[in-house]
Structure formats: C-alpha cells, structure tokens
N, C-alpha and C positions, 0 to 999 in steps of 0.2 A: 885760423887753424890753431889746433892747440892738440900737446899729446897726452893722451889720456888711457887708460885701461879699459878697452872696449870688448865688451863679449858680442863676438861677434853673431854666434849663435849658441843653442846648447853645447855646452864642452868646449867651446873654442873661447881663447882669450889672445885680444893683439896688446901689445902699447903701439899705438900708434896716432897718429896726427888724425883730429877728426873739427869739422866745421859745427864751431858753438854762438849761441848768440853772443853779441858781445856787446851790449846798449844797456849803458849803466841810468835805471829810472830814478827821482827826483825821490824815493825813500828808497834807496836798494844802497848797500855797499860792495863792493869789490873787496875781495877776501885771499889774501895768499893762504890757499892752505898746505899745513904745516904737519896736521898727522891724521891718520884715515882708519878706524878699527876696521877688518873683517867682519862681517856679520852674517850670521848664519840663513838669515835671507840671501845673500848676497851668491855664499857658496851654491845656496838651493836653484838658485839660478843660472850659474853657471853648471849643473850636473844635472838640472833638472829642464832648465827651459821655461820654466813658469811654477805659479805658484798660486793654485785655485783658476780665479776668473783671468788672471795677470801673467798674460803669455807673452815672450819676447817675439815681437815679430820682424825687429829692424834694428841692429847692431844699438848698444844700450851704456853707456859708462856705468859702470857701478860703483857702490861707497856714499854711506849715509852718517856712518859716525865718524863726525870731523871737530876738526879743531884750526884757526889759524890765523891772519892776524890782517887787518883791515890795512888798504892801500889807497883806498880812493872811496869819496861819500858824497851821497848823492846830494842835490839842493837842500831837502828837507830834511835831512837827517840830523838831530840835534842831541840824541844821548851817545853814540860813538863820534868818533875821529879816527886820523889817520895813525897807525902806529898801535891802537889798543890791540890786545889779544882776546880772541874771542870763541867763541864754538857757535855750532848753526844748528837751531831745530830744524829735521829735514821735512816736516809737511808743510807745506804752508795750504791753507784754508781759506776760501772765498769767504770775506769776513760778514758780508750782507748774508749768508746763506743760514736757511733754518736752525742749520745744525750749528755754528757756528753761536749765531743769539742764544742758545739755549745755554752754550758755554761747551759743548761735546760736541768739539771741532774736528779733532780726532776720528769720530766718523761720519765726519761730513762726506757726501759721494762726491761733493766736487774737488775733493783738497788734492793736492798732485804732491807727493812723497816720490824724494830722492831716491835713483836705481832703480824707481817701480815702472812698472812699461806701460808707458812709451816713456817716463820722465827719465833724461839721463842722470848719473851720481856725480860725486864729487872729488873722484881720483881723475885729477888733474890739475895741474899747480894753481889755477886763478877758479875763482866760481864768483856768480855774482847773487848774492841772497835778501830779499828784504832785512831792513835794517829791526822790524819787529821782531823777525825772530833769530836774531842774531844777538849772544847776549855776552856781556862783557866778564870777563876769566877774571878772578882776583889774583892776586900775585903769590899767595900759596898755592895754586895750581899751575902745574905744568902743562905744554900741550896732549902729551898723553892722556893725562889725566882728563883735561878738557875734553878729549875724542871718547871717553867714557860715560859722559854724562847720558848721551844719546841711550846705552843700552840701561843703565842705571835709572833711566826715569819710568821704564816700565818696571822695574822694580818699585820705584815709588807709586807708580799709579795702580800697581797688583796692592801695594800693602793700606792705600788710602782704600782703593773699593771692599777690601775688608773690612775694615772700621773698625781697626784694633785696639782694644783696651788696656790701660797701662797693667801689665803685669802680665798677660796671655802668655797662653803655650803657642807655638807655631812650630807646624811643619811643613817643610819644603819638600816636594816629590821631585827629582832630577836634579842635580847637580852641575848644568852644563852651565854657560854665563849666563842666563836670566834668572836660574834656578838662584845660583850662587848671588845674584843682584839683589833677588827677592827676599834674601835670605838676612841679608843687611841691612835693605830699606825696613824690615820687617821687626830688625830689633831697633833699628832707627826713629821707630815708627812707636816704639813703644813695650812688643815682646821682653818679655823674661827671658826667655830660653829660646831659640830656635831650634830644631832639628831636622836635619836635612839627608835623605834618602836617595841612596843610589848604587847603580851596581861597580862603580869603577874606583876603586879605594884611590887611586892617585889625585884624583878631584874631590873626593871626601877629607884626604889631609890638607888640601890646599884651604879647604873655607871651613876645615874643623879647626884649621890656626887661630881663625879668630876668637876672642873673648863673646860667652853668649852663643857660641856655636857647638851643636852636638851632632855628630853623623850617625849613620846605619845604615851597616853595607846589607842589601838586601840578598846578596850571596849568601850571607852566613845568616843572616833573621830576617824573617816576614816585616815590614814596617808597622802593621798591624800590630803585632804582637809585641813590637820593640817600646812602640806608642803608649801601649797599652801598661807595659812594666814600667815605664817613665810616668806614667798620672796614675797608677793605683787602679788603673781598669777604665776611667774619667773618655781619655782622648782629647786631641789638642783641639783649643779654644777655634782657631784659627788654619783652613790644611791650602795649599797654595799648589798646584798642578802643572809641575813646567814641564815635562817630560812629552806632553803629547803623546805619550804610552797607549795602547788602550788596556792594558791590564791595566795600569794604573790608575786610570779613570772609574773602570768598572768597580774598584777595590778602594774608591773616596769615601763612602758608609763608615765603613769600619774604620776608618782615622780621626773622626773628627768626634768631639763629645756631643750630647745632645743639646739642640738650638743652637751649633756652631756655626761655624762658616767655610764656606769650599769656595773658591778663588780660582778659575778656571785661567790658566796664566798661556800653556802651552798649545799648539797649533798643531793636531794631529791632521796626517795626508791626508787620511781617509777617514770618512765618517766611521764612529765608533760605539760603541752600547754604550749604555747608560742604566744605572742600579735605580729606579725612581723610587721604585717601594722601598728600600735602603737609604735614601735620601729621605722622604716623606717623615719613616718613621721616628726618624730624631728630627725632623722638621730644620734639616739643617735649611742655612740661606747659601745659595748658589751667584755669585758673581761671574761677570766674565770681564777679560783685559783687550783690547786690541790697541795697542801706541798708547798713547798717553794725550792730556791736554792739561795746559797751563800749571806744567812740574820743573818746567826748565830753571827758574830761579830758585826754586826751593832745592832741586837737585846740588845746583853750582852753590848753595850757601851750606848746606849741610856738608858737600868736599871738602869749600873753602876752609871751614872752621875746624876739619878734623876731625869731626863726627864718622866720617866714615873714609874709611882708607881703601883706594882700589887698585895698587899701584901694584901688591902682589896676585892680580889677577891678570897684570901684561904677560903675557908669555915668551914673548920676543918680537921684537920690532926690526923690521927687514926695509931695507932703501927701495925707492918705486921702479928701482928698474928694476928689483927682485919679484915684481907683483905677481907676476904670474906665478911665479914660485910660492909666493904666500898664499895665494888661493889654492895652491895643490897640496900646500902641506895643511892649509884647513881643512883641505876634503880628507885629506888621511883620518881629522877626529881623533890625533893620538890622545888617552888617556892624560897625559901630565899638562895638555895646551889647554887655556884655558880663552884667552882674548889673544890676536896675535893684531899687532900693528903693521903702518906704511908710514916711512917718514918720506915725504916730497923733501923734493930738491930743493937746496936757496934759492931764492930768486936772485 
C-alpha cells in the first residue's frame, strides 16, 4: 500500500493509502518522486470525470508532470543509477507497435499515459517507470524545473510540427501554460517575435516579461487587427491555437499571412466550426498537436543550457498533504496562476 492522491470520482479527492504494483522489471527503475506539476488534464478530471473517450470509472491517482530521483534499478539498466535525478515521460508505448516504428508513438492506441483512465499518476511518493523514458536532469536544473519539462515538450512538439523558419512572426492564441510553452519553444525554435493573445492581462504580463515576447489583450483589440498593425497588413508567418476557444478557431484565417501555417495546439470540449474557405484561400497549412514524441531530451538540453527559462511560470508549490488544496485552487483558474506544483515528502 502506498498514499497517494486518488480521485475517487468526479469532484471527489482522497489522500489516502491505495494497493500499487510493486515489482521492479529488469529495465524499469524505482523513482522517489520529488515534485508533481498540476496539469490542466488532471483538473479536467477531477471536475469533469473524463475527458473525450477517457472516463474514470474506478478511483485513478492522478499527476503526470514529475520530476525525482532514482532509488533502485533494474538488472539491465545501464545509463541511470542510484542517486541520479531525473524526470519521467509519462506515456510509455508498445515499442513493436505500428505507430511506434513509424516514430509517432505519441498516438500509438496502445501507449498507456499517466492519470489517463484506467492508468494511475504519479502523486505518490515511489513510482516505478521504464528506465527509457526516464531521463537524467543535468545539474542546472532543479526539480521543479524538471517537473516542467513534461508540459514544455508540447510546446516543443507545437513549434517543431510548424516548421518554423529562422526569423518568422509567431502568434500564440491563449496564454494559459501551453499557450505560454508554445510561446518560448516557438522563439526557441527560431521566431523573431512572438505574440501572444488573450483575454486575462495578469498572464499577458507574466510571458510578456520575456525578451521576444509581445502580448494583445483582446479586451481592448481584436488580435486580427493587432496582427495586422504589427506586419504591415502581412499576418504571422506561423498562428499556434492553445485556447481551445471556438471563436478563436473560427477567426485562425485572419491571423495568419498567406501560405502560413496554423498549428492546432488546444483541445476544445466540444466540437467546433471551422472557416475552410478562410483557410483554402491563403492555402494556409493546418497541423495538429496531441503529446509529443521523442522531445524529451531536447526539451531537458535547451532548460539545461539556459535557452529557456520556466522557473517564472511556478506559481506556487504546496506540500502533498496540501494536494487537495492544490487541485481546488487550480480549479479556481485565478488570472495570476500560471503552473502550480506539489512537493512530496523526503523519503
């Protein structure tokens, strides 16, 4: 038995003691973990109950962005040890499977992701993860930092399936944390300018701090039009859709210049319209994102180095007997919260 933060059902949250497997395989390591972002999946499931095809039907641990530090390793494991610190991709993929060989693991049907139902997460002090996708923290990162990589790599994998050219304009539609991910892997990536759109100015100043970063509150101007006085009438090379809005979606045309690119990032509830003739006509190219595959080390090498800084997007880190508290003040969505953490206990 182990205690862990278990949604029992929709709305309900216990900490309490729950029976995990506990059989360490010949490539898997045993992991104290050390720090657990919130994730806006995670909230959707404790308010919501499910999420598309992915219903909870039998009490679930949730928490997929982790960080912590290896305790025990299996026979065959030969690039960790005991004592590294580490962070864990939370899908793991059936690696003989079609989608896997093609290298788009990521939506393999059979991969089983952390917190996704039935698969439990990883708020609870021990997990045990394959040692492939377990990768080793350098020592300019922190574990916070570490527990970031997780939502940062969909930023990366938004700004790679654009195919951004050095010097592009890029806009970000939503400002929440992937928005805000997007918006960095995106000058990361290469952008000139980002600009990033949204209705809530307290998260506009947060990632207008950064260097490269322009916001527009769309309270006070249309993003159309803001876009528009920013390139000379043009539109950004590159528009990226985290908000899951569906005005926002329907209103992608008018962002983008002609033969750009739109970058479908965010996860609307419900199906939403779509402008095709508005697309068609500047023959923009349409992407879409879901998780990410093989961005983990690219991710932890561009933190490690300083390239990108995500450490002013913790918003507050609370102890795990706070958990429940931390998933309520996520649901609140306050305006100035950007990422909130969970620091587990020492072992």
């Amino acid at each position: 038995m182990a205690e862990a933060l278990v949604l029992e059902r929709k709305g309900e949250l216990a900490l309490r003691d729950i029976a995990l497997p506990d059989q360490l395989g010949p490539q898997d390591v045993r992991i104290a973990v050390h720090t657990v972002g919130v994730c806006g999946s995670d909230v959707h499931f404790y308010t919501h109950g499910k999420i598309g095809p992915f219903v909870v039907k039998e009490p679930m641990i949730l928490g997929h962005e982790a960080s912590g530090t290896v305790v025990q390793t299996g026979a065959d494991v030969q690039h960790l040890k005991v004592g590294d610190r580490v962070c864990m991709e939370p899908g793991i993929p059936d690696p003989t499977s079609r989608a896997s060989r093609l290298g788009i693991y990521n939506v393999d049907p059979a991969v089983t992701f952390w917190a996704t139902p039935p698969v439990h997460g990883c708020l609870t002090p021990h997990v045990i993860h394959p040692a492939a996708f377990t990768f080793k923290l350098p020592d300019t990162m922190s574990f916070a930092e570490g527990a970031m990589v997780e939502p940062f790599a969909i930023g990366m994998q938004s700004a790679l399936r654009a195919r951004i050219q050095p010097g592009d304009v890029g806009l970000v539609t939503g400002a929440g944390p992937i928005g805000m991910m997007t918006a960095l892997a995106a000058l990361a990536g290469g952008c000139a300018k980002v600009y990033v759109a949204d209705l809530a100015q307290p998260k506009l100043d947060i990632i207008g701090a950064y260097d490269g970063i322009e916001t527009i509150n769309i309270r006070q101007q249309p993003a159309a039009e803001a876009i528009a006085e920013a390139t000379d009438g043009w539109g950004a090379d590159v528009v990226f859709e985290c908000s899951g809005a569906a005005p926002a979606v329907l209103g992608l045309p008018a962002l983008a210049r002609p033969g750009g690119a739109i970058v479908l990032v965010g996860m609307p509830v419900d199906p939403v319209p779509v402008d095709i003739v508005g697309l068609q006509a500047k023959e923009l190219r349409v992407e879409t994102v879901f998780r990410y595959a093989n961005i983990y080390d690219r991710a932890i090498a561009l933190i490690g180095a300083g390239k990108v800084d995500l450490k002013p997007l913790i918003s507050a880190t609370l102890p795990f007997s706070d958990s429940v508290a931390a998933f309520d003040r996520a649901v609140e969505a306050r305006e100035t919260d950007v990422k909130i953490q969970i620091r587990m206990p020492e072992a």
